[in-house]
BAKE-953800 format. One record per atom (N, C-alpha, C, O): residue number from 1; residue in three letters; atom name; x, y, z. Coordinates in pm, 1 decimal, padded with zeros to 6 digits. Layout:
// residues N
<vexvex NUM, fimi ALA, zavo CA, xx X, yy Y, zz Z>
...
This chain:
// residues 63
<vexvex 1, fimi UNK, zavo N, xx 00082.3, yy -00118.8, zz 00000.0>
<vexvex 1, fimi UNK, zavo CA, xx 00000.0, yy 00000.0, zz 00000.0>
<vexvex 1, fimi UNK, zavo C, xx 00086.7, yy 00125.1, zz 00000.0>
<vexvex 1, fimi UNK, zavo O, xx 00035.4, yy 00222.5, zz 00055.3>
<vexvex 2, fimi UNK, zavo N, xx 00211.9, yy 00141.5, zz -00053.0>
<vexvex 2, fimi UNK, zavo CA, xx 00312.1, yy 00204.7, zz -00043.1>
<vexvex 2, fimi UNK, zavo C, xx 00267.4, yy 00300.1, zz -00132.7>
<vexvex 2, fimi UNK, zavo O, xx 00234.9, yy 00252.1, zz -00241.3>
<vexvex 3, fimi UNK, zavo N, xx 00250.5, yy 00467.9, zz -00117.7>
<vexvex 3, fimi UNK, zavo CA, xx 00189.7, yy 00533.7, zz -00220.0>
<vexvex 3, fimi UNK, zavo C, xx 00023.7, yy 00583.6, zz -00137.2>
<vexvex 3, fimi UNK, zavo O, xx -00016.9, yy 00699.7, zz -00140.1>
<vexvex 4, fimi UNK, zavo N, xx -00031.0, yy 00500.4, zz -00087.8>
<vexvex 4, fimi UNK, zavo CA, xx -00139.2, yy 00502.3, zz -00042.8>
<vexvex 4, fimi UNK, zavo C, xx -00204.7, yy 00657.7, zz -00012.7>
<vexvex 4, fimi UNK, zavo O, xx -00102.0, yy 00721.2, zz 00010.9>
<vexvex 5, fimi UNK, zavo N, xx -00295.9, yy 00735.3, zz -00002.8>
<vexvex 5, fimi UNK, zavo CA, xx -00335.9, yy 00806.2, zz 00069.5>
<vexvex 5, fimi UNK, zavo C, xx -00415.4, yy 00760.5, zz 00193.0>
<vexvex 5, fimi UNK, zavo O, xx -00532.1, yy 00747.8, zz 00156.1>
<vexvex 6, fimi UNK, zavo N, xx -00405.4, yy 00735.1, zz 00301.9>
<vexvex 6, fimi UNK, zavo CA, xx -00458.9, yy 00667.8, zz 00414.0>
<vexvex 6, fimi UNK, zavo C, xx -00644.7, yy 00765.6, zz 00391.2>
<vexvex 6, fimi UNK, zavo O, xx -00747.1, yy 00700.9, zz 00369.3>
<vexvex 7, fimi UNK, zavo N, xx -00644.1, yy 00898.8, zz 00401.9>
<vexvex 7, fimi UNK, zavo CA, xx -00747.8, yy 00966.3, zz 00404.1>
<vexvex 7, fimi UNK, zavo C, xx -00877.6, yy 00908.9, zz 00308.6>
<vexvex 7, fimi UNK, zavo O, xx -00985.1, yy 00877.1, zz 00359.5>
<vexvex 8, fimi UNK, zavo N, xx -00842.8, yy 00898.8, zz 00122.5>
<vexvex 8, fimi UNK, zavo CA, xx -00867.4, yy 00884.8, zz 00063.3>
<vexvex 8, fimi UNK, zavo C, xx -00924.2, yy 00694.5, zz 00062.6>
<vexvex 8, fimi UNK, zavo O, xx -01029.9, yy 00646.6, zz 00021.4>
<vexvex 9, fimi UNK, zavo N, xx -00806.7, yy 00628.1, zz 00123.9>
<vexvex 9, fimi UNK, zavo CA, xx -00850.6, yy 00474.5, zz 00126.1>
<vexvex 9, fimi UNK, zavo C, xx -00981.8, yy 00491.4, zz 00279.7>
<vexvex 9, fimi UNK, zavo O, xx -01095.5, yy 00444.2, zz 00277.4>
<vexvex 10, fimi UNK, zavo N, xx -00947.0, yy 00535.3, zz 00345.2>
<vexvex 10, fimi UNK, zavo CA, xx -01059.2, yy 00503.2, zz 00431.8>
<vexvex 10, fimi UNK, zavo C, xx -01189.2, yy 00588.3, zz 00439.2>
<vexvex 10, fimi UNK, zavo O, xx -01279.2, yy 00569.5, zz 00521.1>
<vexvex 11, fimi UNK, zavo N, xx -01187.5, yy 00677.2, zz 00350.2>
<vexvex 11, fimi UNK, zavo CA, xx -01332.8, yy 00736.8, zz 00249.9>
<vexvex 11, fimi UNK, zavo C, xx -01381.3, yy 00606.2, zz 00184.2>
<vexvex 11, fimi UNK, zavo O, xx -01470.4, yy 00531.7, zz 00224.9>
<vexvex 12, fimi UNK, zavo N, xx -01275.5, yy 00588.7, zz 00032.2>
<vexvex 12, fimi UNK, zavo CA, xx -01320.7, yy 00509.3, zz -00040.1>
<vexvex 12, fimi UNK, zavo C, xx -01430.3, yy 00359.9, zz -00009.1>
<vexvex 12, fimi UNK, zavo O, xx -01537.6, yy 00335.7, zz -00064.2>
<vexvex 13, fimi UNK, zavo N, xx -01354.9, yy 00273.9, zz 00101.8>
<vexvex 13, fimi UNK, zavo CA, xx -01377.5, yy 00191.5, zz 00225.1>
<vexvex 13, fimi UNK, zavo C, xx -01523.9, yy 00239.3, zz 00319.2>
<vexvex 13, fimi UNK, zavo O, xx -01609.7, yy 00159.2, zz 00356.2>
<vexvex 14, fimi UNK, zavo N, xx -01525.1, yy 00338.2, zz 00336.6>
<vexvex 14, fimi UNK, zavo CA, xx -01661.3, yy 00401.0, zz 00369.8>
<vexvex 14, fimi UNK, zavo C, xx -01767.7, yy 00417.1, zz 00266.8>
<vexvex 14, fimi UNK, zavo O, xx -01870.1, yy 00352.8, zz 00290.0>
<vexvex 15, fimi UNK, zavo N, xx -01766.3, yy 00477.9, zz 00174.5>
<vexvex 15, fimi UNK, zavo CA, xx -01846.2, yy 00464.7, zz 00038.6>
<vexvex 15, fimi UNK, zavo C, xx -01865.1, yy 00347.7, zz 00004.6>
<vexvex 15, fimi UNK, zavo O, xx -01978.4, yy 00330.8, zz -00040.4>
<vexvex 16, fimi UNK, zavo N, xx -01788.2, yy 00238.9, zz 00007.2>
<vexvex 16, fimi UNK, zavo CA, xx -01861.6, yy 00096.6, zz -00063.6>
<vexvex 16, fimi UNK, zavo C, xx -01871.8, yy 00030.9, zz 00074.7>
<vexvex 16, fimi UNK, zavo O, xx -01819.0, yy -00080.0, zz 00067.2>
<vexvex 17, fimi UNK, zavo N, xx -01916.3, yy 00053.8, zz 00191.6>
<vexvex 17, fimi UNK, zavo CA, xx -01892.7, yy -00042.4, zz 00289.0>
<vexvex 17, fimi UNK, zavo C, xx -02004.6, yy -00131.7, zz 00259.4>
<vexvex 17, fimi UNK, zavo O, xx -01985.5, yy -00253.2, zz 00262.7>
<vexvex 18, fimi UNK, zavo N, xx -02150.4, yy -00070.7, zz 00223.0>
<vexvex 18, fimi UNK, zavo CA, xx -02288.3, yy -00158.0, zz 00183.0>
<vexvex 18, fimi UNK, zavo C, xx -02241.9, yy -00258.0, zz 00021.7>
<vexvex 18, fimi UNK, zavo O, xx -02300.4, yy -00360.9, zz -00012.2>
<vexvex 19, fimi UNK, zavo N, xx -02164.9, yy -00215.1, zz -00029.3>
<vexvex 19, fimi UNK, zavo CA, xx -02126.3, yy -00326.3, zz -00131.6>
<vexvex 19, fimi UNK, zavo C, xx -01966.8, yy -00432.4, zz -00150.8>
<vexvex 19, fimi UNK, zavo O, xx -01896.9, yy -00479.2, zz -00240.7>
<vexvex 20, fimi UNK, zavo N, xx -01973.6, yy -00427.5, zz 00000.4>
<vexvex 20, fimi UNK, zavo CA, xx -01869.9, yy -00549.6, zz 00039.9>
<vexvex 20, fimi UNK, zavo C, xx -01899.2, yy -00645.9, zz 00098.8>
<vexvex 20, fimi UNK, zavo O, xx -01827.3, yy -00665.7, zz 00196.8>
<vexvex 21, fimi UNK, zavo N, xx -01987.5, yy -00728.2, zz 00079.5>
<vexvex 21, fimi UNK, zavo CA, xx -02068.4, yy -00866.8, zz 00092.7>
<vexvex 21, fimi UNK, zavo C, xx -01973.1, yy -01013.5, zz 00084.4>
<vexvex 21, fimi UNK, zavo O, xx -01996.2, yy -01110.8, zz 00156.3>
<vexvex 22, fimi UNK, zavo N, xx -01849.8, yy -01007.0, zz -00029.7>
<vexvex 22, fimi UNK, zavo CA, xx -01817.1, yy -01144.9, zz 00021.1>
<vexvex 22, fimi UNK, zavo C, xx -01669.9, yy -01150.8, zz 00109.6>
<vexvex 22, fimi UNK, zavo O, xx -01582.8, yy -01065.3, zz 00125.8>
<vexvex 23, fimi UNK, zavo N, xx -01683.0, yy -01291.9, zz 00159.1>
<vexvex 23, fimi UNK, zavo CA, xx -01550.6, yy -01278.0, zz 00227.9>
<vexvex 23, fimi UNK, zavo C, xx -01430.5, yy -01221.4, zz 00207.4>
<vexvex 23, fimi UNK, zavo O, xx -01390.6, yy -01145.5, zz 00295.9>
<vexvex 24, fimi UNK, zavo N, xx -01360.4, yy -01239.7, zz 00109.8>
<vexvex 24, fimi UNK, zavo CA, xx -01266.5, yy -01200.8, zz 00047.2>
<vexvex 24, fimi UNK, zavo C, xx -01220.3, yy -01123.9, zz 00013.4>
<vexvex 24, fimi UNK, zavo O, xx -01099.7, yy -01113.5, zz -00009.2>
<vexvex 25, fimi UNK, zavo N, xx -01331.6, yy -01019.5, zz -00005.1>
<vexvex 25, fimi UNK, zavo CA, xx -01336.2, yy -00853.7, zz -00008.0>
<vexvex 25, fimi UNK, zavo C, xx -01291.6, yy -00813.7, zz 00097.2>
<vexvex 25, fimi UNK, zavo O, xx -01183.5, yy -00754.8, zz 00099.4>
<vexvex 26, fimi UNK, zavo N, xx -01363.9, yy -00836.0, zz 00209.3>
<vexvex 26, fimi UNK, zavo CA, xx -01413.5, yy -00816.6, zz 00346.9>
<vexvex 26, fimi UNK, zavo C, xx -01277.1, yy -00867.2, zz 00431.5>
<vexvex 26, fimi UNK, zavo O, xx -01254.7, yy -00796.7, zz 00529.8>
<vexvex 27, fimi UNK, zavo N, xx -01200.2, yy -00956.7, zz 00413.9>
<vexvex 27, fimi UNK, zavo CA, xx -01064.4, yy -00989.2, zz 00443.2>
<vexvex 27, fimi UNK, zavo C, xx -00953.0, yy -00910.8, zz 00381.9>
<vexvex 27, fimi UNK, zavo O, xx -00854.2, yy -00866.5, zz 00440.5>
<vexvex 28, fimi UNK, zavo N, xx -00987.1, yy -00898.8, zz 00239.7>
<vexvex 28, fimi UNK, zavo CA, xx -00867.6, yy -00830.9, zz 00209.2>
<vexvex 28, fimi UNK, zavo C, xx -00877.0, yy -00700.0, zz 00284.1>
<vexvex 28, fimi UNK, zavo O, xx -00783.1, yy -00685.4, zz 00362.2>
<vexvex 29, fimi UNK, zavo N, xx -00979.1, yy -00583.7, zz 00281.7>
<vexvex 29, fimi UNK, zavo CA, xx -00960.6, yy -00450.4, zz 00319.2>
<vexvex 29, fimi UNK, zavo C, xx -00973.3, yy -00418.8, zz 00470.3>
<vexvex 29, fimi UNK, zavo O, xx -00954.4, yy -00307.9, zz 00520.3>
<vexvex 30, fimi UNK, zavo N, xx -01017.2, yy -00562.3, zz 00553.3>
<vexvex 30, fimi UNK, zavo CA, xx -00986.0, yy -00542.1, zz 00640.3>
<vexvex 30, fimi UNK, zavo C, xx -00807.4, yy -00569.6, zz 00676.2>
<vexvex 30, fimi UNK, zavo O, xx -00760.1, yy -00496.1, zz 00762.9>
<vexvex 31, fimi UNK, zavo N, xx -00702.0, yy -00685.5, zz 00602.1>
<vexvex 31, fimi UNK, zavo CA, xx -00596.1, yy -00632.0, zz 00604.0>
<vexvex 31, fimi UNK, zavo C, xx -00552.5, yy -00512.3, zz 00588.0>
<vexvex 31, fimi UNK, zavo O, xx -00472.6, yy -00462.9, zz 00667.5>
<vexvex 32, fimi UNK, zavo N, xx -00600.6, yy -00445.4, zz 00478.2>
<vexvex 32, fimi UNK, zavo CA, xx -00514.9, yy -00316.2, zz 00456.9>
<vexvex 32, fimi UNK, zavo C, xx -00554.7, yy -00200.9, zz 00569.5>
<vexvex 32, fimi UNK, zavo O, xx -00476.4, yy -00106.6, zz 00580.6>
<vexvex 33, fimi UNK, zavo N, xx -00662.2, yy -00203.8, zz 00646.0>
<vexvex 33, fimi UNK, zavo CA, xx -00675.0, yy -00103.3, zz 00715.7>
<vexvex 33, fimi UNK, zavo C, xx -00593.6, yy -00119.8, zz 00864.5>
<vexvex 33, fimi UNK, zavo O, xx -00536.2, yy -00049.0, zz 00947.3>
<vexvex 34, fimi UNK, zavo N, xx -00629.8, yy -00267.3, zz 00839.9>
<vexvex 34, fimi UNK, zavo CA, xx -00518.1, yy -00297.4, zz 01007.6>
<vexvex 34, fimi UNK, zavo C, xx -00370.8, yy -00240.9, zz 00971.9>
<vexvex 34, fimi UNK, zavo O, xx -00308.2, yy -00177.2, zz 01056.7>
<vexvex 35, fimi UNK, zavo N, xx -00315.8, yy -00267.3, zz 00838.7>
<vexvex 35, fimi UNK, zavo CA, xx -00205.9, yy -00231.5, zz 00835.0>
<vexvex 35, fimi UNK, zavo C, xx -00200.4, yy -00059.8, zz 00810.8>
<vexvex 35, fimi UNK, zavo O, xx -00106.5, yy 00000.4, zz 00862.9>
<vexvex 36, fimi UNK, zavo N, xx -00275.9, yy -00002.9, zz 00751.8>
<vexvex 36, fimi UNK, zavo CA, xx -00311.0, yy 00142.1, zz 00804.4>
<vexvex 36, fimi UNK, zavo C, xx -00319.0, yy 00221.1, zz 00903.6>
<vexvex 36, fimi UNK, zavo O, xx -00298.6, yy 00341.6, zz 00917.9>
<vexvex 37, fimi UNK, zavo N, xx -00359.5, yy 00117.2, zz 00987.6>
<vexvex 37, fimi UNK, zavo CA, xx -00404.4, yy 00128.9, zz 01156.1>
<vexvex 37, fimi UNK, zavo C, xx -00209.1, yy 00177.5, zz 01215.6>
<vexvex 37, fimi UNK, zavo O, xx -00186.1, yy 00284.4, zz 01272.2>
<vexvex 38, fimi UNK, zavo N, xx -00117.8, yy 00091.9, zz 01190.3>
<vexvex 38, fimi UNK, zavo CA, xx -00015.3, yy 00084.4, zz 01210.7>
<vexvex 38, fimi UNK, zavo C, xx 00095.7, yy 00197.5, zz 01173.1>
<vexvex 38, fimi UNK, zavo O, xx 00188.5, yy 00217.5, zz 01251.5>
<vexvex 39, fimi UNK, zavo N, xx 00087.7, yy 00250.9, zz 01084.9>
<vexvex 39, fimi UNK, zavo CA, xx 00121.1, yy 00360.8, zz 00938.1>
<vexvex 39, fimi UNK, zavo C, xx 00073.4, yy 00482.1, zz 00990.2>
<vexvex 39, fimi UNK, zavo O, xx 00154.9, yy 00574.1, zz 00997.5>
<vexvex 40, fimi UNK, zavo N, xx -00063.1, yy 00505.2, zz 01035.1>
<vexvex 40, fimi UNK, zavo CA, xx -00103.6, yy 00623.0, zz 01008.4>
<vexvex 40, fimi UNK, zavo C, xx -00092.9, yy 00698.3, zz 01159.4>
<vexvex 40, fimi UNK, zavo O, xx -00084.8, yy 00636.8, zz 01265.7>
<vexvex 41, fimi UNK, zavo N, xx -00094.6, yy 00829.0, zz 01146.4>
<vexvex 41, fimi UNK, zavo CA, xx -00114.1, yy 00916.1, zz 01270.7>
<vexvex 41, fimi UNK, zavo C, xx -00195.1, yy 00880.8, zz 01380.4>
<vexvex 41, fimi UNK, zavo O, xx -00282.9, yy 00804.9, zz 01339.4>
<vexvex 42, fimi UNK, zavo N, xx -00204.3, yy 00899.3, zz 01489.1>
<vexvex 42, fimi UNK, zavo CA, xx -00314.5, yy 00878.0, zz 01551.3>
<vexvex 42, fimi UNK, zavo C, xx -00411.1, yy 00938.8, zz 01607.6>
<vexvex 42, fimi UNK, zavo O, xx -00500.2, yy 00900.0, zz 01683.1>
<vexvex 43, fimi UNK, zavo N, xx -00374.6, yy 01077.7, zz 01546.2>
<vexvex 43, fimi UNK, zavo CA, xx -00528.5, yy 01141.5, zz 01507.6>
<vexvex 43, fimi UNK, zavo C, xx -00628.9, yy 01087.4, zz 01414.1>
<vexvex 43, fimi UNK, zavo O, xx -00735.3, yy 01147.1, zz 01397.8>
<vexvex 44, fimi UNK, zavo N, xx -00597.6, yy 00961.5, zz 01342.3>
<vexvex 44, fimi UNK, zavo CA, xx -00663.8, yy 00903.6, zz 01227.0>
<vexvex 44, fimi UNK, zavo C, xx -00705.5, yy 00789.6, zz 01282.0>
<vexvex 44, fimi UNK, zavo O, xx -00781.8, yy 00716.3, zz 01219.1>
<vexvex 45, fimi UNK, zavo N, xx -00662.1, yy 00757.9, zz 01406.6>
<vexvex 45, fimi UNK, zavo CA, xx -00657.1, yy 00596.8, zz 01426.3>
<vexvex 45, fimi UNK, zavo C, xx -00791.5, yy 00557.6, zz 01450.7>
<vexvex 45, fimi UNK, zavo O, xx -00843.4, yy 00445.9, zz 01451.3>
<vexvex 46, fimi UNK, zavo N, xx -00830.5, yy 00652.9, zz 01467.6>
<vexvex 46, fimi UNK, zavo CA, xx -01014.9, yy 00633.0, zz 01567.1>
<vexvex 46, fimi UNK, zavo C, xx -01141.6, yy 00609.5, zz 01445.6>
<vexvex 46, fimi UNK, zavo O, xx -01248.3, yy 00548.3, zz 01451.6>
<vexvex 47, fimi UNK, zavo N, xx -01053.6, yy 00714.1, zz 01298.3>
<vexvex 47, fimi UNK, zavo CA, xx -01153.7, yy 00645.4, zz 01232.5>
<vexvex 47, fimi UNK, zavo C, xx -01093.2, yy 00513.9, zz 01152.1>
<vexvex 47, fimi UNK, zavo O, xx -01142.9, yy 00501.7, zz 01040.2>
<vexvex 48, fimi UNK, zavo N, xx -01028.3, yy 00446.9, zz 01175.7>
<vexvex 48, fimi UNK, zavo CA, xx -00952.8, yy 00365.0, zz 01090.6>
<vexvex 48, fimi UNK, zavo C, xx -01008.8, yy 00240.2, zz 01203.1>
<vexvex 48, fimi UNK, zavo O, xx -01037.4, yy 00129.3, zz 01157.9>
<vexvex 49, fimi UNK, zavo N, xx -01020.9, yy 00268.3, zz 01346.5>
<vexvex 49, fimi UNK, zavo CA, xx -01051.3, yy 00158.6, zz 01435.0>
<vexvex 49, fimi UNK, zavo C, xx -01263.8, yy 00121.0, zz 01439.8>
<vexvex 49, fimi UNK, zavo O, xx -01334.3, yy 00022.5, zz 01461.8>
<vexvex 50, fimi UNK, zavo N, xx -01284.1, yy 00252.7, zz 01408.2>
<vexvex 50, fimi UNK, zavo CA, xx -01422.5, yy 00235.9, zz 01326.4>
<vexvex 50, fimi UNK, zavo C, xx -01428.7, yy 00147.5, zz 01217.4>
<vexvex 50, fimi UNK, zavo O, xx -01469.8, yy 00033.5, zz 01238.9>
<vexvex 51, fimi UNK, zavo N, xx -01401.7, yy 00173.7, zz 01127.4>
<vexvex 51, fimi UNK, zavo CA, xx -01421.3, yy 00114.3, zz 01012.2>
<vexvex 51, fimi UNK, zavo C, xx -01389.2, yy -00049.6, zz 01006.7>
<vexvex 51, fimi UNK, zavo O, xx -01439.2, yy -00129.9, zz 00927.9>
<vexvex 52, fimi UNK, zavo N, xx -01284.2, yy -00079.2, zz 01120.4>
<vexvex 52, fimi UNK, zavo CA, xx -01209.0, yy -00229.6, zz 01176.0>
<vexvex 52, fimi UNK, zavo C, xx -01311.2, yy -00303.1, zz 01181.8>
<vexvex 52, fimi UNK, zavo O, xx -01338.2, yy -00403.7, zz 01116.2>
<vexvex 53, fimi UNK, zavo N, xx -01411.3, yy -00211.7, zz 01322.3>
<vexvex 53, fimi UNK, zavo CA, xx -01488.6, yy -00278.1, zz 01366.4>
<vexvex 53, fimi UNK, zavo C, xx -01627.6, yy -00284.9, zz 01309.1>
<vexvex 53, fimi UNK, zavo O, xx -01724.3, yy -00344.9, zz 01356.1>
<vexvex 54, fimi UNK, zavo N, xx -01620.1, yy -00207.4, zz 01190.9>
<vexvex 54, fimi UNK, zavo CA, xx -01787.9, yy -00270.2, zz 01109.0>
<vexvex 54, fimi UNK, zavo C, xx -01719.7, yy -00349.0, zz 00999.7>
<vexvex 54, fimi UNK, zavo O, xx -01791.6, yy -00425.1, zz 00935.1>
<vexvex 55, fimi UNK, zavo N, xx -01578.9, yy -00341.2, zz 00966.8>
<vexvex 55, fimi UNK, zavo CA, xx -01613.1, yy -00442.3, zz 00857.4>
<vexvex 55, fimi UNK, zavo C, xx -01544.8, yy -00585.1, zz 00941.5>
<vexvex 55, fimi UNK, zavo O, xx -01526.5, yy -00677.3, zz 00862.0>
<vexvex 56, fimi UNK, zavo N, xx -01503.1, yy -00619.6, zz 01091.8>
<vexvex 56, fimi UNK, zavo CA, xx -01541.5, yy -00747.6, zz 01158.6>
<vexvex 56, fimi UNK, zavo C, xx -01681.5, yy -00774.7, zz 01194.1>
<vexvex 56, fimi UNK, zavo O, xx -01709.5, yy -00884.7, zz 01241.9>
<vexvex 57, fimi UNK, zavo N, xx -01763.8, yy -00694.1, zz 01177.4>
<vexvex 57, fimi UNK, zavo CA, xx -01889.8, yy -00715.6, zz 01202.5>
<vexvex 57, fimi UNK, zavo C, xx -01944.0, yy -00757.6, zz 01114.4>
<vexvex 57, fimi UNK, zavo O, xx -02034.7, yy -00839.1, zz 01131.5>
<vexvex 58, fimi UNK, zavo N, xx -01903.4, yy -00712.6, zz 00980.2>
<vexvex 58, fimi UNK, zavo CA, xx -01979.7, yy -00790.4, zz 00851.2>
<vexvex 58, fimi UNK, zavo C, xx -01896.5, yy -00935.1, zz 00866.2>
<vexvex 58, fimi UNK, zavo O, xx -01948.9, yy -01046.2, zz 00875.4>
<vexvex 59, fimi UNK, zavo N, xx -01803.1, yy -00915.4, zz 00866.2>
<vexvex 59, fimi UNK, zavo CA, xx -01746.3, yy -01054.5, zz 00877.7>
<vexvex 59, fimi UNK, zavo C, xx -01801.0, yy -01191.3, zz 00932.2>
<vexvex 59, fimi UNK, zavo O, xx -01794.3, yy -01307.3, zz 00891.5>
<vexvex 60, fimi UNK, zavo N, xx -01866.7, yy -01120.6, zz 01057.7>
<vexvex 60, fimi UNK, zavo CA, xx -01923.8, yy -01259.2, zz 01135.4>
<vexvex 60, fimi UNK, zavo C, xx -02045.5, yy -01279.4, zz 01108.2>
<vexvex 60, fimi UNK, zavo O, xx -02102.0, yy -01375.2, zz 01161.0>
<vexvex 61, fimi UNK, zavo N, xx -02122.9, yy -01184.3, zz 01009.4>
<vexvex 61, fimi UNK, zavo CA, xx -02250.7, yy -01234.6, zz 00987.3>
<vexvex 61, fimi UNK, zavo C, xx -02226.6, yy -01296.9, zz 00820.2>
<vexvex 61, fimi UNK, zavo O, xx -02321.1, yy -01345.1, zz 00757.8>
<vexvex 62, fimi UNK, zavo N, xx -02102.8, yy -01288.0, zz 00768.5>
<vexvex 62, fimi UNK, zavo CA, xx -02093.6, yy -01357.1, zz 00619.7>
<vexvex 62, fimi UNK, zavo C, xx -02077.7, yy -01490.8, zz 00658.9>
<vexvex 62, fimi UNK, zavo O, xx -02042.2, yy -01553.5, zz 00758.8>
<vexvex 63, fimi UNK, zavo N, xx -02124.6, yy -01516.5, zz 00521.2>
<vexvex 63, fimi UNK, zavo CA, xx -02133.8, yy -01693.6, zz 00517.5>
<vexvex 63, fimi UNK, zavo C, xx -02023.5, yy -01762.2, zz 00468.5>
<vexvex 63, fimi UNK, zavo O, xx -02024.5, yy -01885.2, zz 00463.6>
């Protein structure tokens, strides 16, 4: 994710959160935000630890 805009990925990630339905999706971008989580300021961290925790929440209700 080298290049990344952290701001811009965790908009983007917000805008499709209702059209990330399968696992795989839902695994991959939850990697990249954990690793965002790590990277970014921590004035950012709070919404980056939001976003963690709704897309583990979709997680446990996917099939």
């Amino acid at each position: 994710m080298n290049g990344i805009d952290p701001y811009a990925y965790m908009q983007q990630v917000s805008v499709k959160m209702n059209e990330l339905t399968k696992r795989d999706e839902l695994e991959t971008v939850l990697d990249e935000l954990e690793y965002l989580f790590e990277v970014i300021p921590p004035e950012m961290q709070d919404n980056a630890e939001t976003l963690i925790g709704l897309i583990r929440e979709k997680l446990d209700h996917c099939g």
